[in-house]
Predicted model as a PDB file, atoms N, CA, C, CB and O in Angstrom, pLDDT in the B-factor column:
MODEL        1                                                                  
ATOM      1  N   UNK A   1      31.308  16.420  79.452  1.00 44.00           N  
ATOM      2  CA  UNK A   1      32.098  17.619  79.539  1.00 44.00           C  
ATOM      3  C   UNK A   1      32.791  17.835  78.202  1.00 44.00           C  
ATOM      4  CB  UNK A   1      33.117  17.533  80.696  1.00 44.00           C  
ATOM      5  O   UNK A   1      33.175  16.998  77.386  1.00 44.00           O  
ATOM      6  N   UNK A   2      32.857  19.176  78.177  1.00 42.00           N  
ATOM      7  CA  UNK A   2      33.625  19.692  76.535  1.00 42.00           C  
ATOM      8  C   UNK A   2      35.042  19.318  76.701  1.00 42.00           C  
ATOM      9  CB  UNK A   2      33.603  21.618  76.107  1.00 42.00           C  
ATOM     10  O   UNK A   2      35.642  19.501  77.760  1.00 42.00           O  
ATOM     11  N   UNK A   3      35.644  18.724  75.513  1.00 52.00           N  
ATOM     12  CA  UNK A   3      37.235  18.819  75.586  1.00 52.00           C  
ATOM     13  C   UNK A   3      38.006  19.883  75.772  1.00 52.00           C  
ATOM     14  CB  UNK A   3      37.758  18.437  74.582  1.00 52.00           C  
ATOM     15  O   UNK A   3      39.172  19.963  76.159  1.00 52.00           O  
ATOM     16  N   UNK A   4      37.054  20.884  75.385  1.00 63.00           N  
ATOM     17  CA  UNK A   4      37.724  22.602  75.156  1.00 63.00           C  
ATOM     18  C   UNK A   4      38.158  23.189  76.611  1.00 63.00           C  
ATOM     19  CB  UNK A   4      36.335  23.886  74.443  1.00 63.00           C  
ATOM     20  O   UNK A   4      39.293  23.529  76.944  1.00 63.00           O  
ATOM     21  N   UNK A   5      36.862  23.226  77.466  1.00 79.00           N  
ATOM     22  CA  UNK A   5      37.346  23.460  78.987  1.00 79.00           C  
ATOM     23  C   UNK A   5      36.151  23.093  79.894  1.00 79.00           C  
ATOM     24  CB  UNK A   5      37.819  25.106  79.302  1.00 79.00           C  
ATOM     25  O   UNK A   5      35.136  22.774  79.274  1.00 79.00           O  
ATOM     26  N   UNK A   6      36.094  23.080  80.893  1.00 88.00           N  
ATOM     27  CA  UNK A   6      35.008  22.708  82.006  1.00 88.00           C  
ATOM     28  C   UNK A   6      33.919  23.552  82.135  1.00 88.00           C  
ATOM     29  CB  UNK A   6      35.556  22.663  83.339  1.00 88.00           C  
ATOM     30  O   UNK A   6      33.884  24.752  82.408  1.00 88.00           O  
ATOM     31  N   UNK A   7      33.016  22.742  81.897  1.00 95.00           N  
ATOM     32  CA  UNK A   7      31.564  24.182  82.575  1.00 95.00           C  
ATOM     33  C   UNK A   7      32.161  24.931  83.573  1.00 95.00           C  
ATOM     34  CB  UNK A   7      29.876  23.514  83.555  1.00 95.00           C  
ATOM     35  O   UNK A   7      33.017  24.638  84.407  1.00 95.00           O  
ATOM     36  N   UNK A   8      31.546  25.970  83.333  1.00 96.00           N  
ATOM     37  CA  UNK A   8      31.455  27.235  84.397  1.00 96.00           C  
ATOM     38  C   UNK A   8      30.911  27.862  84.839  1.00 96.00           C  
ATOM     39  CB  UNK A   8      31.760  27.928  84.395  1.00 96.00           C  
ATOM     40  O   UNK A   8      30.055  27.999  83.964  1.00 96.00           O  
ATOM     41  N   UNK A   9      30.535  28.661  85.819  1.00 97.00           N  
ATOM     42  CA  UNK A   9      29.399  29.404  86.262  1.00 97.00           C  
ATOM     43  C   UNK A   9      28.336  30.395  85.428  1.00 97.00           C  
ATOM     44  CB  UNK A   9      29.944  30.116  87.160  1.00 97.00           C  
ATOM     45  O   UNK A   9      28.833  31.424  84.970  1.00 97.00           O  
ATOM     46  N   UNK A  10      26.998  30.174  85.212  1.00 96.00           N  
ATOM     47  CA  UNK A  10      26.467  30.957  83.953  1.00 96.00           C  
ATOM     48  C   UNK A  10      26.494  29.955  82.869  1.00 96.00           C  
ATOM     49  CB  UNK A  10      27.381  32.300  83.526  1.00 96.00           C  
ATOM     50  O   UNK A  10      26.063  30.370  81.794  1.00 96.00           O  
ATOM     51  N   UNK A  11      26.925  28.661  82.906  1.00 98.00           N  
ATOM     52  CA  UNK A  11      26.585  27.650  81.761  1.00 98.00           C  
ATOM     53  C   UNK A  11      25.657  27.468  82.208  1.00 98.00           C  
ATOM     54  CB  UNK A  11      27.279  26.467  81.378  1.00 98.00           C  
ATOM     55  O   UNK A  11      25.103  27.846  83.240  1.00 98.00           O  
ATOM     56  N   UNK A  12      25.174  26.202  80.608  1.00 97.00           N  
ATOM     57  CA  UNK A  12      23.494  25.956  80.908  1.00 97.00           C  
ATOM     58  C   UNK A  12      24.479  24.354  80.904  1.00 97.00           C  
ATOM     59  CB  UNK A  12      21.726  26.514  79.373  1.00 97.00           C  
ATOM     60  O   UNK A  12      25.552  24.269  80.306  1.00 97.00           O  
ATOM     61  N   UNK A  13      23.825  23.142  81.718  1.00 98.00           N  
ATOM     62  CA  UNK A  13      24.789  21.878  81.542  1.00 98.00           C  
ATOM     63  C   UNK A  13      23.553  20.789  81.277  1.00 98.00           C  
ATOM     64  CB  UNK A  13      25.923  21.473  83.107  1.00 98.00           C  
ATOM     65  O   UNK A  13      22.352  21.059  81.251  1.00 98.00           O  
ATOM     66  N   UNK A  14      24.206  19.425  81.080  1.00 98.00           N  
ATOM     67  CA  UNK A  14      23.432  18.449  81.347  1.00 98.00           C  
ATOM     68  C   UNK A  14      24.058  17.661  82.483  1.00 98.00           C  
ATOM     69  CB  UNK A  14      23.178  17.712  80.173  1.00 98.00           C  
ATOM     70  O   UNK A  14      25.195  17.246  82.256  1.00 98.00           O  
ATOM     71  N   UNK A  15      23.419  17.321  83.900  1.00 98.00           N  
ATOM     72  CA  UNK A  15      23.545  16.924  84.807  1.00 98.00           C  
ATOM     73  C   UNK A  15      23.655  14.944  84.525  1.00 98.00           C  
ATOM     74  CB  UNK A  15      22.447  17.690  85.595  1.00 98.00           C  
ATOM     75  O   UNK A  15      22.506  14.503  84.552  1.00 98.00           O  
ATOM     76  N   UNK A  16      24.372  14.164  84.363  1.00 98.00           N  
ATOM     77  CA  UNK A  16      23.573  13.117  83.903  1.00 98.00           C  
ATOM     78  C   UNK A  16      23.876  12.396  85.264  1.00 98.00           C  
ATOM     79  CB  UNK A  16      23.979  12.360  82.385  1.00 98.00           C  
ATOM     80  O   UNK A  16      23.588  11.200  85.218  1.00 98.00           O  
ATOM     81  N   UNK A  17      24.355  12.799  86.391  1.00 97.00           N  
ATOM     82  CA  UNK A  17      23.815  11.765  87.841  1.00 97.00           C  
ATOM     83  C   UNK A  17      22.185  12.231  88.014  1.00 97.00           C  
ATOM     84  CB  UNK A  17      24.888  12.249  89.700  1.00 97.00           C  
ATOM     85  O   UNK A  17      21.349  11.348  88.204  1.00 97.00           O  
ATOM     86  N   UNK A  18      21.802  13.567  87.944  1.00 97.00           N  
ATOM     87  CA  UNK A  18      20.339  13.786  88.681  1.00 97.00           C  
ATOM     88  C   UNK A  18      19.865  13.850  87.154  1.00 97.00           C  
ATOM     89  CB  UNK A  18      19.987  15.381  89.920  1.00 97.00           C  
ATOM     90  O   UNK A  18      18.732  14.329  87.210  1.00 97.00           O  
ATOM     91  N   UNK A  19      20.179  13.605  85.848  1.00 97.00           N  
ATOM     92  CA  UNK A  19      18.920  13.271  84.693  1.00 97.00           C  
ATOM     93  C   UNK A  19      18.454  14.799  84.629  1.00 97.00           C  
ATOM     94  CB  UNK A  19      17.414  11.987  85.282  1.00 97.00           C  
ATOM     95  O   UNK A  19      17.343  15.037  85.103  1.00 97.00           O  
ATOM     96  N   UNK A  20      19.029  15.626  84.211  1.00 97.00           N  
ATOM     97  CA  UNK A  20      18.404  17.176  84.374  1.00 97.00           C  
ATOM     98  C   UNK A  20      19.532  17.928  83.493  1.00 97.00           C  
ATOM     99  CB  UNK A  20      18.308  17.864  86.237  1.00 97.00           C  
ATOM    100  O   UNK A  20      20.705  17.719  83.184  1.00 97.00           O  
ATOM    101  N   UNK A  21      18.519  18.943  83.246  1.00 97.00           N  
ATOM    102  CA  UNK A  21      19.986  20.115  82.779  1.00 97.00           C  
ATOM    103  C   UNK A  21      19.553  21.085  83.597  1.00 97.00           C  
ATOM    104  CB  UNK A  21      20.231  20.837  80.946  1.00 97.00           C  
ATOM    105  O   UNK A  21      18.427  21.237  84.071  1.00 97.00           O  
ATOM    106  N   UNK A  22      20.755  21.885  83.763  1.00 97.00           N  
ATOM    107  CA  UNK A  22      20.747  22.768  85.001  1.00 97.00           C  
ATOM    108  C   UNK A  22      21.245  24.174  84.548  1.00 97.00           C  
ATOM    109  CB  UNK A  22      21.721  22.153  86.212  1.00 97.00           C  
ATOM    110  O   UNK A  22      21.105  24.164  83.325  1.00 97.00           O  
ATOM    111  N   UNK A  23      21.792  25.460  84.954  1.00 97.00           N  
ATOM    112  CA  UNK A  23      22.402  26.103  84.844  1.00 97.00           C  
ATOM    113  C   UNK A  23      23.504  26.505  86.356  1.00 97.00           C  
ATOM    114  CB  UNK A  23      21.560  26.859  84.234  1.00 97.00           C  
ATOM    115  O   UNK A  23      23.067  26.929  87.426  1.00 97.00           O  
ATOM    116  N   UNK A  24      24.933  26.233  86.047  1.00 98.00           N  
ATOM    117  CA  UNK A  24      25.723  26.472  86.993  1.00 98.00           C  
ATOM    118  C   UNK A  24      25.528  27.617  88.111  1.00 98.00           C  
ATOM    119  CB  UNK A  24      26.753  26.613  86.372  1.00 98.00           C  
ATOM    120  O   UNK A  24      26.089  28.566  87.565  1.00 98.00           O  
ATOM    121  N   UNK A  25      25.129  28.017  89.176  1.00 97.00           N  
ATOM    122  CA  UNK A  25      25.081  29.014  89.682  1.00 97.00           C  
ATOM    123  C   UNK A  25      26.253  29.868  90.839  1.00 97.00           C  
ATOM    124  CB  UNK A  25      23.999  28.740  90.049  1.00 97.00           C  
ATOM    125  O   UNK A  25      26.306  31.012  91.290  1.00 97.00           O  
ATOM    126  N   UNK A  26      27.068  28.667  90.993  1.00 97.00           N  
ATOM    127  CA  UNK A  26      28.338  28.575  91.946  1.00 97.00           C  
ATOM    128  C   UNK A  26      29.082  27.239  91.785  1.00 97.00           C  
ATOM    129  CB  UNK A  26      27.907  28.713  93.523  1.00 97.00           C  
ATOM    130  O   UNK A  26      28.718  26.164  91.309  1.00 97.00           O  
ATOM    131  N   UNK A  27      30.501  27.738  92.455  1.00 97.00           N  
ATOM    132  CA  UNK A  27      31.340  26.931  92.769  1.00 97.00           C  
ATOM    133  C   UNK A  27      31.944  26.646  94.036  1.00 97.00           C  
ATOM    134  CB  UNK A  27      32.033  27.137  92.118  1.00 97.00           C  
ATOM    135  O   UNK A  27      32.834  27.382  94.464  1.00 97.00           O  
ATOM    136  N   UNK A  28      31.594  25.767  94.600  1.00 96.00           N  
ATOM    137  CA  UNK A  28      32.356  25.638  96.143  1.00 96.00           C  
ATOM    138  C   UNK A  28      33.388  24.396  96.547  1.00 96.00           C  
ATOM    139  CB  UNK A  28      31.143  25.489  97.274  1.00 96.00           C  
ATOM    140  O   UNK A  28      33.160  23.200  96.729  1.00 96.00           O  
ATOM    141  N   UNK A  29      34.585  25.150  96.612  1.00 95.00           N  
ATOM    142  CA  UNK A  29      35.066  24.011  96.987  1.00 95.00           C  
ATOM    143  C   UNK A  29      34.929  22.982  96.189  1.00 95.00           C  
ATOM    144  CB  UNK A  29      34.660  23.726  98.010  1.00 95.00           C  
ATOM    145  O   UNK A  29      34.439  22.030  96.797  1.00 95.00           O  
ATOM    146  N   UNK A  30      35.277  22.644  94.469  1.00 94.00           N  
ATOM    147  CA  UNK A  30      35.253  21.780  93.753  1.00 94.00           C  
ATOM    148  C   UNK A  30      34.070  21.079  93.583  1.00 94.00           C  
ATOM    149  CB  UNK A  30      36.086  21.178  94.024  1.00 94.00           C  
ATOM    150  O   UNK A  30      34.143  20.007  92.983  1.00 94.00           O  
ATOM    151  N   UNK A  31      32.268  21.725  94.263  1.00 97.00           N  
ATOM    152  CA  UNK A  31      31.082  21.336  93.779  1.00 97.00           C  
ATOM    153  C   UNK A  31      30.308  22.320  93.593  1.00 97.00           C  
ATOM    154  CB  UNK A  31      30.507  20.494  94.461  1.00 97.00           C  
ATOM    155  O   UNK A  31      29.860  23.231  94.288  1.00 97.00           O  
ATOM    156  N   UNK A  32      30.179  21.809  91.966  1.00 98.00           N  
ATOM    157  CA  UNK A  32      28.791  22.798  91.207  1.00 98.00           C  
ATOM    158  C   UNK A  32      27.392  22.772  91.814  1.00 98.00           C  
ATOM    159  CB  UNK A  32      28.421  22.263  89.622  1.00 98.00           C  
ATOM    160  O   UNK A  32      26.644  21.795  91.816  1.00 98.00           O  
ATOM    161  N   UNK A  33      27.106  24.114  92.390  1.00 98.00           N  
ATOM    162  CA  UNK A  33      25.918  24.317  92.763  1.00 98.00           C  
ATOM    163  C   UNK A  33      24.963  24.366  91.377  1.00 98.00           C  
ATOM    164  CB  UNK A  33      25.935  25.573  93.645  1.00 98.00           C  
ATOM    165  O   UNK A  33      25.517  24.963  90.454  1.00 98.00           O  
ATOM    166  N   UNK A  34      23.984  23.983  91.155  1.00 98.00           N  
ATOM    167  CA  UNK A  34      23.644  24.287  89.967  1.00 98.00           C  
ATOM    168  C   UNK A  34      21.894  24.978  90.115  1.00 98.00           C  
ATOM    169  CB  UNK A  34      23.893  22.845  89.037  1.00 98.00           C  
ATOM    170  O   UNK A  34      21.653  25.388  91.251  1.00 98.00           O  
ATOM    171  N   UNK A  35      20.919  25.096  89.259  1.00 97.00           N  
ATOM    172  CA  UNK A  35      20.045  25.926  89.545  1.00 97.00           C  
ATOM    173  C   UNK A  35      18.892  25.218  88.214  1.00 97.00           C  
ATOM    174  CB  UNK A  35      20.697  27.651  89.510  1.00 97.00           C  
ATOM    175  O   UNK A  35      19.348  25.276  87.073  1.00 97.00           O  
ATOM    176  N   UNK A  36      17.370  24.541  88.395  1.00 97.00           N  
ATOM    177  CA  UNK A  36      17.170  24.661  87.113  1.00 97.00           C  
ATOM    178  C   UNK A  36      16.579  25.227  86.376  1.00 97.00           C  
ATOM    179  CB  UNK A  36      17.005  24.068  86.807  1.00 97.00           C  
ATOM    180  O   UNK A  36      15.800  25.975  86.967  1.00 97.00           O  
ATOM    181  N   UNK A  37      16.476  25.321  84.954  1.00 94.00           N  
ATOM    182  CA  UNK A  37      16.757  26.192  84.193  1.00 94.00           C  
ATOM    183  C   UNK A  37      15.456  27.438  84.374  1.00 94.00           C  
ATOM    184  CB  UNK A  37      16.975  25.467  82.799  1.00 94.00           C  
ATOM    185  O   UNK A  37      15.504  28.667  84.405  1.00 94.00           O  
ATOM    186  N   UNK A  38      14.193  26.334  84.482  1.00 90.00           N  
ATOM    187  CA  UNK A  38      13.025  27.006  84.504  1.00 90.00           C  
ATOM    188  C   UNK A  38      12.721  27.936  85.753  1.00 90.00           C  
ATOM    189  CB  UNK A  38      12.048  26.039  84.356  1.00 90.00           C  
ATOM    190  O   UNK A  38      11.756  28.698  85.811  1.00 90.00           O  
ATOM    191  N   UNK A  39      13.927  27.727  87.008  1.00 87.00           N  
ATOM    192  CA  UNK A  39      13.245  28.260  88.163  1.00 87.00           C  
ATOM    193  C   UNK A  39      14.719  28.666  88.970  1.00 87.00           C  
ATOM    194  CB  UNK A  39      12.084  27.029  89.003  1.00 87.00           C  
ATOM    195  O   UNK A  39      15.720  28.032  88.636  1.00 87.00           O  
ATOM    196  N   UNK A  40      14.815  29.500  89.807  1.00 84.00           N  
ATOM    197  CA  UNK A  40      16.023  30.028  91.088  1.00 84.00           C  
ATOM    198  C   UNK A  40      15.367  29.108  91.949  1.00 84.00           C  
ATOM    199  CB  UNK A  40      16.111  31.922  91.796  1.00 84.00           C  
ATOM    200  O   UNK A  40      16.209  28.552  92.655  1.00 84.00           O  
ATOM    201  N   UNK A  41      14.272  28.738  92.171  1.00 90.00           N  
ATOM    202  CA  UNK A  41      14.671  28.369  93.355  1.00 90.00           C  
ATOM    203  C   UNK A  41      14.792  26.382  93.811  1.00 90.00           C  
ATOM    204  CB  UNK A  41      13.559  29.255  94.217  1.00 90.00           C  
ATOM    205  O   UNK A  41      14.717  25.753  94.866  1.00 90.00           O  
ATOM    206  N   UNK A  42      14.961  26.087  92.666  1.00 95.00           N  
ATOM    207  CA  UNK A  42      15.369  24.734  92.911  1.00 95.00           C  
ATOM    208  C   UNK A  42      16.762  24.163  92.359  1.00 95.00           C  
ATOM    209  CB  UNK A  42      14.331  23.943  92.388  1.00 95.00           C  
ATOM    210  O   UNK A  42      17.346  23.822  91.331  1.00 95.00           O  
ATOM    211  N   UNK A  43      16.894  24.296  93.779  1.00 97.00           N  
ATOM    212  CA  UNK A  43      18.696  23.908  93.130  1.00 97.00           C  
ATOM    213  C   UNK A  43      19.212  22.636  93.469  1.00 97.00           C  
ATOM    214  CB  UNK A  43      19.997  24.926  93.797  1.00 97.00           C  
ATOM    215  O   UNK A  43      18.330  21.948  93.982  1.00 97.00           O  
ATOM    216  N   UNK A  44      20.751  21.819  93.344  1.00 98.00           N  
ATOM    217  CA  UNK A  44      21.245  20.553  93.837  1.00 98.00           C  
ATOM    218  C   UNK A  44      22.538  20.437  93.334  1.00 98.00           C  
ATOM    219  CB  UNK A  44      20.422  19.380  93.467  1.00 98.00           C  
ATOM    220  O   UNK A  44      22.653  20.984  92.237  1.00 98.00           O  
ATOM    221  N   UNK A  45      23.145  20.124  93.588  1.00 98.00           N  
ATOM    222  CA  UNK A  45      24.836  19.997  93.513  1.00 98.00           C  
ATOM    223  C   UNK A  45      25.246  18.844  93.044  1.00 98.00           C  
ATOM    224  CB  UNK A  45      25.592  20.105  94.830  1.00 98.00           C  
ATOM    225  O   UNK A  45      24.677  17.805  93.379  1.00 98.00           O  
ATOM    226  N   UNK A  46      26.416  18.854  92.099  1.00 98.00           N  
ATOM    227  CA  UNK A  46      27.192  17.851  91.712  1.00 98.00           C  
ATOM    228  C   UNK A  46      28.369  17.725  92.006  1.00 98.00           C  
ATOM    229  CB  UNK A  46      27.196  17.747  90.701  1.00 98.00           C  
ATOM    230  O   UNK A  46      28.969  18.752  91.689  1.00 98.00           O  
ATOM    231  N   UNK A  47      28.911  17.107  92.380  1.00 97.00           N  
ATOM    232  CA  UNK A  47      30.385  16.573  93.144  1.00 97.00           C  
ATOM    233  C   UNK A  47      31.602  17.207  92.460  1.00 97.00           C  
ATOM    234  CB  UNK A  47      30.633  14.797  93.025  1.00 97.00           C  
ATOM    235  O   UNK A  47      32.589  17.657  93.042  1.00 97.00           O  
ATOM    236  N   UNK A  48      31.379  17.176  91.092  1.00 96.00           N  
ATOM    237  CA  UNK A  48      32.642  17.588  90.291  1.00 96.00           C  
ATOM    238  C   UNK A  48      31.545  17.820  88.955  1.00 96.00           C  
ATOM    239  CB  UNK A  48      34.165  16.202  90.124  1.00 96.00           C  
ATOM    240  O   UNK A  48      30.320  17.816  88.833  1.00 96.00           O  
ATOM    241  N   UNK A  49      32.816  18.036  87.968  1.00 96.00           N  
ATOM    242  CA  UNK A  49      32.285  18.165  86.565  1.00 96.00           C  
ATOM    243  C   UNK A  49      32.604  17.288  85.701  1.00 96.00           C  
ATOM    244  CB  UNK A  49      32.592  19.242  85.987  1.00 96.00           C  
ATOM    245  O   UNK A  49      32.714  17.326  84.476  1.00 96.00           O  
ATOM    246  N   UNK A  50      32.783  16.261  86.690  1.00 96.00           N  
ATOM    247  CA  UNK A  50      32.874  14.934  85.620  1.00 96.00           C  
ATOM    248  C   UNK A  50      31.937  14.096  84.705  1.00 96.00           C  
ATOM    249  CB  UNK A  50      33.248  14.001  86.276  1.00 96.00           C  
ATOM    250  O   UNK A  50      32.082  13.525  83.624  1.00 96.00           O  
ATOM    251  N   UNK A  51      30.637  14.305  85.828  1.00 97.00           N  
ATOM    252  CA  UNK A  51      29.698  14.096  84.822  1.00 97.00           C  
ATOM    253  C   UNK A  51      28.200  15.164  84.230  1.00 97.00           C  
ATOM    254  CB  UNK A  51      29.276  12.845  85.338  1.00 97.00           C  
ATOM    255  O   UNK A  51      27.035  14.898  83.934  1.00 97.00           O  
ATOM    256  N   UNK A  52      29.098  16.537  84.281  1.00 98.00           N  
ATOM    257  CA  UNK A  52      28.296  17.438  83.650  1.00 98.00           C  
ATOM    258  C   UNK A  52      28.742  17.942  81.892  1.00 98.00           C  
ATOM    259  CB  UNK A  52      28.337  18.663  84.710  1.00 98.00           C  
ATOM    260  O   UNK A  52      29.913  17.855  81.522  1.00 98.00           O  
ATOM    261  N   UNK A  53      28.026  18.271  81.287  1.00 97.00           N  
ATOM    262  CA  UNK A  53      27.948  18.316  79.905  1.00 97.00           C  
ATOM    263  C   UNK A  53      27.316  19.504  79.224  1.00 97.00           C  
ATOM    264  CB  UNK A  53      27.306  17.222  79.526  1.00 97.00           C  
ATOM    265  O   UNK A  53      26.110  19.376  79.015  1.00 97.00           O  
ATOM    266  N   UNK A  54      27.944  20.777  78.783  1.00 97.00           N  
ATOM    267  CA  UNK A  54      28.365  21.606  78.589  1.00 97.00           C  
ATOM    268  C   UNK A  54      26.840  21.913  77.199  1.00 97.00           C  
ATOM    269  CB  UNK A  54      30.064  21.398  78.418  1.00 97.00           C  
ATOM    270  O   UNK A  54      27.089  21.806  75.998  1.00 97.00           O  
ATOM    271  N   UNK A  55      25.705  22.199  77.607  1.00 97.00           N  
ATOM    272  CA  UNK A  55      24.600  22.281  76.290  1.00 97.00           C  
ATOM    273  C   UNK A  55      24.660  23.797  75.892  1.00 97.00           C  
ATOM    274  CB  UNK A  55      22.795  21.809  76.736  1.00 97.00           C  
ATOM    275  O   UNK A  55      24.389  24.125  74.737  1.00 97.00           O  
ATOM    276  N   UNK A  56      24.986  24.652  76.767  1.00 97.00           N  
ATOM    277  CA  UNK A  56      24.594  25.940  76.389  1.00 97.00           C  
ATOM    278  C   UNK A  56      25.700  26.693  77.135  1.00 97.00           C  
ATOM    279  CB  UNK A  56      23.048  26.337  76.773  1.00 97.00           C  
ATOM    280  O   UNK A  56      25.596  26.661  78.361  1.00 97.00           O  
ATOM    281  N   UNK A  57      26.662  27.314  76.662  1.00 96.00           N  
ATOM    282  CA  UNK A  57      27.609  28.764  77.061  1.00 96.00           C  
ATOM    283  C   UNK A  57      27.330  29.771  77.503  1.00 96.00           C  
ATOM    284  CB  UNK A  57      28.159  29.353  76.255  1.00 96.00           C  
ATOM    285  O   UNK A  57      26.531  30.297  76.728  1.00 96.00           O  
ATOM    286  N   UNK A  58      27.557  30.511  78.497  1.00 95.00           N  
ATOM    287  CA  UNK A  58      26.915  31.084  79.376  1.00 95.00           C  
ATOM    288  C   UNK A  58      26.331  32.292  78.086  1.00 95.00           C  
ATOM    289  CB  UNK A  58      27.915  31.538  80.830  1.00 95.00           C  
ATOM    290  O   UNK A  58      25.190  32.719  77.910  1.00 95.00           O  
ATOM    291  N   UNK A  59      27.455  32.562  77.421  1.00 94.00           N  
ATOM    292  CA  UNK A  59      27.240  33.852  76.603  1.00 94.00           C  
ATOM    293  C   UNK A  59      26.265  33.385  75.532  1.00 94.00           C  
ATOM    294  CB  UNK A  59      28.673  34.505  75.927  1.00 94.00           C  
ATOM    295  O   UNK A  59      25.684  34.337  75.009  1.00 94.00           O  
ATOM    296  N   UNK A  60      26.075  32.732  75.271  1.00 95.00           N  
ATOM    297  CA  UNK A  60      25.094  32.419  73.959  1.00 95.00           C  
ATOM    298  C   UNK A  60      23.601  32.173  74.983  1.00 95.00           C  
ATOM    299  CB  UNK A  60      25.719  30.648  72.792  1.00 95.00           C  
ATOM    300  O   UNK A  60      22.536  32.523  74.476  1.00 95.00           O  
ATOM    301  N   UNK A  61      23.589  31.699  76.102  1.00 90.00           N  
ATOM    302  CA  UNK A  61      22.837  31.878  77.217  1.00 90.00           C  
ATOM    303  C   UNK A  61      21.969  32.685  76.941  1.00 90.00           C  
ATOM    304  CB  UNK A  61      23.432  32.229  78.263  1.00 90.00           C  
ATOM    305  O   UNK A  61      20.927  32.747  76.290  1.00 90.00           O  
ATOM    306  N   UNK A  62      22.912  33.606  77.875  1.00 88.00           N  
ATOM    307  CA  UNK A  62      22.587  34.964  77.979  1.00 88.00           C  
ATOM    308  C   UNK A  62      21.704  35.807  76.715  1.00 88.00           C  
ATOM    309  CB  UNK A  62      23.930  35.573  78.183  1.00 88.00           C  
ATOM    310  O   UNK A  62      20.617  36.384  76.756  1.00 88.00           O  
ATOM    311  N   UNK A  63      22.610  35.615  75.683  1.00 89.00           N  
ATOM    312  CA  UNK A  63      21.945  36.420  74.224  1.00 89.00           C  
ATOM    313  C   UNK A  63      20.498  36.046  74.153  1.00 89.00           C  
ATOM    314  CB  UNK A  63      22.702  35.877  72.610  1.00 89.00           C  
ATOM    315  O   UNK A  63      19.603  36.887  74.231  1.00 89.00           O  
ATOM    316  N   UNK A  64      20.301  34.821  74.010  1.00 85.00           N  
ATOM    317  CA  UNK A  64      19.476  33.881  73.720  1.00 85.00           C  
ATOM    318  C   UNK A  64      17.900  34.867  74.961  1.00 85.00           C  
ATOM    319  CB  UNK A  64      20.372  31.950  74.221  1.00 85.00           C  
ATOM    320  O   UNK A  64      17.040  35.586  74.453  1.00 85.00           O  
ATOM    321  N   UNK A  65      17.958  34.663  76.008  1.00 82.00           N  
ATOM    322  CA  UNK A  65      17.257  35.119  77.177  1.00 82.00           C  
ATOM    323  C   UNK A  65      17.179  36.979  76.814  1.00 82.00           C  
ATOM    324  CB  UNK A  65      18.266  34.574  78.777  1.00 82.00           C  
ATOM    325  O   UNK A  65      16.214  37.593  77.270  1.00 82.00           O  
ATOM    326  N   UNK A  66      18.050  37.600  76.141  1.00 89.00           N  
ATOM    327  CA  UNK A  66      17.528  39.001  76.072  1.00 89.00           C  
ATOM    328  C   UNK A  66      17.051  39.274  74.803  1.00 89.00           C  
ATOM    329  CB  UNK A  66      18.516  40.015  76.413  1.00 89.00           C  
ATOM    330  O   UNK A  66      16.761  40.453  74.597  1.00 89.00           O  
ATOM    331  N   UNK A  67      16.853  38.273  73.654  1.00 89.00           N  
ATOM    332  CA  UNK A  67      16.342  38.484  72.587  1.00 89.00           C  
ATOM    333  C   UNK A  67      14.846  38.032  72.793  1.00 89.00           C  
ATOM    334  CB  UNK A  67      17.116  37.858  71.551  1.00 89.00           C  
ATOM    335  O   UNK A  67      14.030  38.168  71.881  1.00 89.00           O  
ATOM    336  N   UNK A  68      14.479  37.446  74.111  1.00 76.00           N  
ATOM    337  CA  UNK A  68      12.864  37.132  74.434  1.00 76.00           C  
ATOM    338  C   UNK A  68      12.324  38.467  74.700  1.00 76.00           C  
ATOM    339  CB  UNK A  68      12.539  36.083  75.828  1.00 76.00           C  
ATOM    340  O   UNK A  68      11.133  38.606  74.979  1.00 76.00           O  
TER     341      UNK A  68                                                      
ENDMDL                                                                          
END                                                                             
């Protein structure tokens, strides 16, 4: 996790309990639903954001995906 502030919904993360990077898709109740990157429809949750890690900002994300 960044010192700056906690992933957030629309980040791209690195998951390091499930070994994956993901992109955040919700928040419930203090667990990140997350989504991965290549696909909607495979998703899995992490408990907290303690051990997620902040690779990509939602907004630089985003840019990144409409300049394809």
């Amino acid at each position: 996790m960044t010192e700056d502030k906690s992933p957030w919904v629309g980040d791209q993360v690195y998951d390091a309990d499930a070994d994956r990077e993901g992109v955040i898709s919700d928040v419930k109740n203090g667990t990140y639903v997350l989504r991965a990157v290549d696909s909607w429809a495979r998703t899995w949750t992490a408990p907290s954001a303690e051990n997620l890690t902040l690779t990509v900002p939602r907004l630089k994300r985003l840019k990144k995906e409409r300049e394809v």
